[in-house]
C-alpha positions as CSV (number, residue, x, y, z in Angstrom):
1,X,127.2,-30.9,160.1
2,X,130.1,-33.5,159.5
3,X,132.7,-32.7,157.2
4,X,136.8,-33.3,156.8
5,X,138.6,-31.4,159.4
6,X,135.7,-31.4,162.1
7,X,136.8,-32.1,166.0
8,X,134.5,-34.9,167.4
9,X,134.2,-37.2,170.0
10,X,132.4,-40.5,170.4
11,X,129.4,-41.4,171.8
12,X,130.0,-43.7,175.6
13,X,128.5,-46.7,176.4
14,X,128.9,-45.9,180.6
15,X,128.0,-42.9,182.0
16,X,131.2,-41.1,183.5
17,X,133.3,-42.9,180.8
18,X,135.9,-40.1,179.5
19,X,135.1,-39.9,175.4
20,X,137.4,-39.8,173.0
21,X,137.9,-36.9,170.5
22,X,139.3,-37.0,166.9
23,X,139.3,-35.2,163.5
24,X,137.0,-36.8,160.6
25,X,139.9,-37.6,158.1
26,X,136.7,-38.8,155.4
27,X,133.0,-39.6,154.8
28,X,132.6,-42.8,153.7
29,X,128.5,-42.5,152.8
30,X,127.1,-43.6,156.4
31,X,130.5,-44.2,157.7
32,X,133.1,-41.6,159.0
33,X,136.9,-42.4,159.0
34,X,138.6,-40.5,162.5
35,X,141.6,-40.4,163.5
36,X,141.7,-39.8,167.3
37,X,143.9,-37.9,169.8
38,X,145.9,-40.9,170.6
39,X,146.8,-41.7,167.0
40,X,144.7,-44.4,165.7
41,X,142.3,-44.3,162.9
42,X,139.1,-46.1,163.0
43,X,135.7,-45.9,160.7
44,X,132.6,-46.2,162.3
45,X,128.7,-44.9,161.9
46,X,128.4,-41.3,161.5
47,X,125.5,-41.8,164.1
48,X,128.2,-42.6,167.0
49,X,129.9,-39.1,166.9
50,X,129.1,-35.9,167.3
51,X,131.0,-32.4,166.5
52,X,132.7,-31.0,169.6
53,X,131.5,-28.3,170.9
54,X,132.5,-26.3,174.7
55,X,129.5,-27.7,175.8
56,X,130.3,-31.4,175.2
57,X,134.3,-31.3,175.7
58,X,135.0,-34.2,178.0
59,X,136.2,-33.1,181.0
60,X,139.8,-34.8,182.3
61,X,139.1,-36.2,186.1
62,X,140.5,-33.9,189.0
């Protein structure tokens, strides 16, 4: 379940592409408003992220 505070990263369009992960600052109805690791804020569809979990934690390359 989405709610204020929750970690989550964005769905990729490429396979191997690193995702980016966030906190949900607000729920806009269908829309989420994050504001991701690297600063920015953006609002997209609640459909394009998910909550992170260990078993979904992008994984840094080697």
């Amino acid at each position: 379940m989405l709610r204020s505070g929750t970690r989550v990263t964005r769905l990729t369009k490429k396979v191997g592409q690193v995702p980016p992960t966030g906190r949900i600052l607000s729920i806009h109805g269908d829309s989420v408003e994050v504001e991701w690791e690297d600063g920015h804020k953006s609002i997209i569809s609640r459909e394009a992220v998910t909550p992170l979990t260990e078993a979904n934690r992008p994984h840094k390359g080697v």
